[in-house]
Structure formats: C-alpha cells, structure tokens
MDTraj code that builds the backbone (N, CA, C; nanometers):
import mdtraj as md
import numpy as np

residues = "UNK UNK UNK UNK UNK UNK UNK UNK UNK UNK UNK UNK UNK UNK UNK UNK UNK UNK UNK UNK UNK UNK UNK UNK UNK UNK UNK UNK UNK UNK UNK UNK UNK UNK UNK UNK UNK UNK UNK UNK UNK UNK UNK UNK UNK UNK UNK UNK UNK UNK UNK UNK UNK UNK UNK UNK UNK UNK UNK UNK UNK UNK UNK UNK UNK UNK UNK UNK UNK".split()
xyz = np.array([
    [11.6822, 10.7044, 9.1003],
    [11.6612, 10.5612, 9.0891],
    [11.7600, 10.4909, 9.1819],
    [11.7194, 10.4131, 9.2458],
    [11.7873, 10.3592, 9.3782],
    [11.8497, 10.2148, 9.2517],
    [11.9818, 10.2031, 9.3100],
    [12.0385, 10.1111, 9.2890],
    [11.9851, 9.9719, 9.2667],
    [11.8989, 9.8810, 9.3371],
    [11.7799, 9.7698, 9.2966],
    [11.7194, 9.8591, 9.2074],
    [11.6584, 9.9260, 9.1860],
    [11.5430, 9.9291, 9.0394],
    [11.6560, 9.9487, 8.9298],
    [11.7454, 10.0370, 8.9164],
    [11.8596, 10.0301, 8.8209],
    [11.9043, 9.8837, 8.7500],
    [11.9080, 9.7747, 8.8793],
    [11.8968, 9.6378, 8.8316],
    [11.8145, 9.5791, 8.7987],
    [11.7119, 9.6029, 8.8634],
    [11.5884, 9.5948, 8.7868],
    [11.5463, 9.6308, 8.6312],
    [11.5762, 9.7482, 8.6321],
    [11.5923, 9.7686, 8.4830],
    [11.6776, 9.7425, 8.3715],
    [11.7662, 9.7039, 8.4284],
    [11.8678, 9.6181, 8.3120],
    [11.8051, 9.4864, 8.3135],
    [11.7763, 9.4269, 8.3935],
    [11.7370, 9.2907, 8.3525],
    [11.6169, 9.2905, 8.2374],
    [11.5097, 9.3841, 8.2833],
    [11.3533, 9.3929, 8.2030],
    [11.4193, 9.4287, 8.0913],
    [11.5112, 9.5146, 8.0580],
    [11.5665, 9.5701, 7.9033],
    [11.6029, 9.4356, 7.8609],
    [11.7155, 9.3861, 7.8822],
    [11.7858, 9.2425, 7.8339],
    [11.6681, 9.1534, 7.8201],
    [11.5648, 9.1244, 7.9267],
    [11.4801, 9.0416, 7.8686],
    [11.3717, 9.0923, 7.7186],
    [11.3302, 9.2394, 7.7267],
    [11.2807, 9.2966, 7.6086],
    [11.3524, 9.2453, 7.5193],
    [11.4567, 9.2788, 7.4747],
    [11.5710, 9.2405, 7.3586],
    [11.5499, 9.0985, 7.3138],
    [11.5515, 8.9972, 7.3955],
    [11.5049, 8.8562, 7.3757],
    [11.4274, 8.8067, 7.2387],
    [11.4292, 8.7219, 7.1785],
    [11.3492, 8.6861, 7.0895],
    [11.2070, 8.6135, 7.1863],
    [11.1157, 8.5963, 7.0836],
    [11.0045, 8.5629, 7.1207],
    [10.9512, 8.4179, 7.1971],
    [11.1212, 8.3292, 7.1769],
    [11.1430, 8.1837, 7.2424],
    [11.1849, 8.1842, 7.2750],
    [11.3053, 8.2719, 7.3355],
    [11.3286, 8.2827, 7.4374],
    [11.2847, 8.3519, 7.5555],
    [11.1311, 8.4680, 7.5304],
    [11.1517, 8.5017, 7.6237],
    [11.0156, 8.3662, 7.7513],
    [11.0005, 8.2962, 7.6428],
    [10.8950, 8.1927, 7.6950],
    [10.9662, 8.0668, 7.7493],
    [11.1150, 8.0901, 7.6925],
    [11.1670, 7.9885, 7.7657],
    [11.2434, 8.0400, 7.9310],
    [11.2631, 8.2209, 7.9220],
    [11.2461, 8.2427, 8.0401],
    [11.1674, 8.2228, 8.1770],
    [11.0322, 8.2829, 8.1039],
    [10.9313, 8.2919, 8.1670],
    [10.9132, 8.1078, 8.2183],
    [10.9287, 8.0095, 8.0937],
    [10.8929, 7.8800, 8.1751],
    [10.9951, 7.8430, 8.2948],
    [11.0800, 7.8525, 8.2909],
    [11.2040, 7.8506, 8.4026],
    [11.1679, 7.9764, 8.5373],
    [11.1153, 8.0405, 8.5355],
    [11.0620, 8.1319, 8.6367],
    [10.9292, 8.0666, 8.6953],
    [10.8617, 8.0123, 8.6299],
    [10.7029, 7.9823, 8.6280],
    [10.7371, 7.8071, 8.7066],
    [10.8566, 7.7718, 8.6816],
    [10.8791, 7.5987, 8.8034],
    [10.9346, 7.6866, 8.9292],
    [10.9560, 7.7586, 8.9596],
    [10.9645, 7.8136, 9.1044],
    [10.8166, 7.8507, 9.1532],
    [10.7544, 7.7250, 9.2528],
    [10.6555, 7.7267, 9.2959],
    [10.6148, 7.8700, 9.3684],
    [10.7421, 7.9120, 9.4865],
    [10.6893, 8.0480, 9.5659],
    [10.6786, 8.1718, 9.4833],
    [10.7883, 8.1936, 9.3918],
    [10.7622, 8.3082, 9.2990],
    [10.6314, 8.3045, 9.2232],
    [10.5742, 8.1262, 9.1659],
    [10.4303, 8.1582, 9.0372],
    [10.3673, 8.1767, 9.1661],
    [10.3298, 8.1270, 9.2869],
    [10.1895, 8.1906, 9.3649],
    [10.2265, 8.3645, 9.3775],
    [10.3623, 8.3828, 9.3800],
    [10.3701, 8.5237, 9.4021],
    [10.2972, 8.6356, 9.3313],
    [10.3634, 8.5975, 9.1779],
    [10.3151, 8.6544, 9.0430],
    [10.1592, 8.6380, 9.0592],
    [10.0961, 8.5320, 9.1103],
    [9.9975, 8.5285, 9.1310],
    [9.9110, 8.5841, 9.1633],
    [9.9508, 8.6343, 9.2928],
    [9.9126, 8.7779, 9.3602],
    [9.8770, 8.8734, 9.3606],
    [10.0569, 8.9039, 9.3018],
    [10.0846, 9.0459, 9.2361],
    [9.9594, 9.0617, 9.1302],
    [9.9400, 8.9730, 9.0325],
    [9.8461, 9.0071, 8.9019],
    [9.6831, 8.9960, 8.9873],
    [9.6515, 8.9445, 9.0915],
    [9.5196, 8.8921, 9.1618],
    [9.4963, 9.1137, 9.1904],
    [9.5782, 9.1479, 9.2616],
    [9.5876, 9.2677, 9.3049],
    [9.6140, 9.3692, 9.2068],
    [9.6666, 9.3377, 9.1037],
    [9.6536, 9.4615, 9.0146],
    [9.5040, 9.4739, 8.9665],
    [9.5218, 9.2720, 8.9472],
    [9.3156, 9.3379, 8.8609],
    [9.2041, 9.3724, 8.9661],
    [9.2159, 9.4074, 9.0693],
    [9.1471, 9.4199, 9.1427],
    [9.1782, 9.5932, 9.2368],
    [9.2714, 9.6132, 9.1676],
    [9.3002, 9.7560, 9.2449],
    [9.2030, 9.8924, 9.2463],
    [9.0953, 9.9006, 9.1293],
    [9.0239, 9.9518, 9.1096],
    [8.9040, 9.9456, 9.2000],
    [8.8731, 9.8120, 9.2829],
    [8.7576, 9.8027, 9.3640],
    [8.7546, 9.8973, 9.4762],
    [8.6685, 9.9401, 9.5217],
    [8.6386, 10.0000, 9.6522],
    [8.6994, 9.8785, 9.7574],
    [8.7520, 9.9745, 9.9056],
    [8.8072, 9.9148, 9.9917],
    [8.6901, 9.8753, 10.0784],
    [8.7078, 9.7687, 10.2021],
    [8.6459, 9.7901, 10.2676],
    [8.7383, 9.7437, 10.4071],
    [8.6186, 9.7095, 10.5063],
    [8.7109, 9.7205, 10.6292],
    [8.7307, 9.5444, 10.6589],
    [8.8584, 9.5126, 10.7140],
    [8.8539, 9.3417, 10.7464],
    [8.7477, 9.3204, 10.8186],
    [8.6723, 9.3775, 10.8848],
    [8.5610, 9.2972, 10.9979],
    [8.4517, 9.2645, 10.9232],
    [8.4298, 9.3737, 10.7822],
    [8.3016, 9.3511, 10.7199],
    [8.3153, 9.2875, 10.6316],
    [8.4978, 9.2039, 10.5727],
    [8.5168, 9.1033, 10.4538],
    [8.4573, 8.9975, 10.5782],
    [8.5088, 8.9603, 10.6987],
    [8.4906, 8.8579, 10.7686],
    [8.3734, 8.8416, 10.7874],
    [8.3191, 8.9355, 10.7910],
    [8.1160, 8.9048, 10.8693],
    [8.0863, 8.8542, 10.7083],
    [8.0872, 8.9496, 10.6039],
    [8.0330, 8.8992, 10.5341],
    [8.0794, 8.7245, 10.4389],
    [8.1930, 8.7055, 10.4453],
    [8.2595, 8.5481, 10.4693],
    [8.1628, 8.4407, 10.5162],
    [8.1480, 8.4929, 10.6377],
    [8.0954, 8.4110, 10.8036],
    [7.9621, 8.3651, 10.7353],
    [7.8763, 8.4392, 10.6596],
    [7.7605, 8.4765, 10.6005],
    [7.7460, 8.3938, 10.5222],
    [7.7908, 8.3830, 10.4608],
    [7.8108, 8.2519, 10.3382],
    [7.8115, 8.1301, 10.3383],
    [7.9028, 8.1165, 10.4648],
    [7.9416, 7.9676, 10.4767],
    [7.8565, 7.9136, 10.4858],
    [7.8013, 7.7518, 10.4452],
    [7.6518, 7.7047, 10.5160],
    [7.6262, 7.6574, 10.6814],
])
top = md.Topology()
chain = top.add_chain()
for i, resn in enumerate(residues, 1):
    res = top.add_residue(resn, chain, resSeq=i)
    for name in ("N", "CA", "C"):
        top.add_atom(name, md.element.get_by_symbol(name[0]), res)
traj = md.Trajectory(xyz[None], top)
C-alpha cells in the first residue's frame, strides 16, 4: 500500500466511525466544492456505466452527428 492510499484509508475509517450527522454534515461541506461534486459526478456517471460494451470515438461521434436535427 503506497503511502496516499494508507491516507486514504485513515481518512474513509475516521469518516466510517462518524455518527450518522455527521457524516452528512461531511458529505454537505464536500458537496459546496463545485469541481470536486462535478467530479464525484463522474466518477459515479462511470462506475454505473462500466459494464457497457466499448466502442470506438469515431462511431460515438458519427452516431452523435446522427441525431442532431
């Protein structure tokens, strides 16, 4: 375990430990940092979606192009 995830993991433990208002009063204080919520955003856009078949950028774009009116 590389030194960042080690910190990493103390923080996620300490926040586990948390009561149940606090850990929402974390999360709301994380969630007013605009670049991190589009981040989280992401991150969760791409997990639920990790299961799809890939395809290639030219054929997301053609098929895009396709759509538009």
């Amino acid at each position: 375990m590389t030194k960042t995830q080690a910190t990493g993991e103390v923080f996620w433990t300490a926040f586990q430990a948390l009561r149940p208002v606090e850990k929402q009063a974390v999360l709301e204080r994380l969630l007013q940092d605009r670049a991190l919520r589009q981040d989280l955003q992401d991150l969760a856009t791409i997990a639920s979606r990790k299961n799809e078949p890939a395809r290639p950028l030219r054929k997301y774009l053609e098929d895009t192009r396709r759509r538009r009116p």
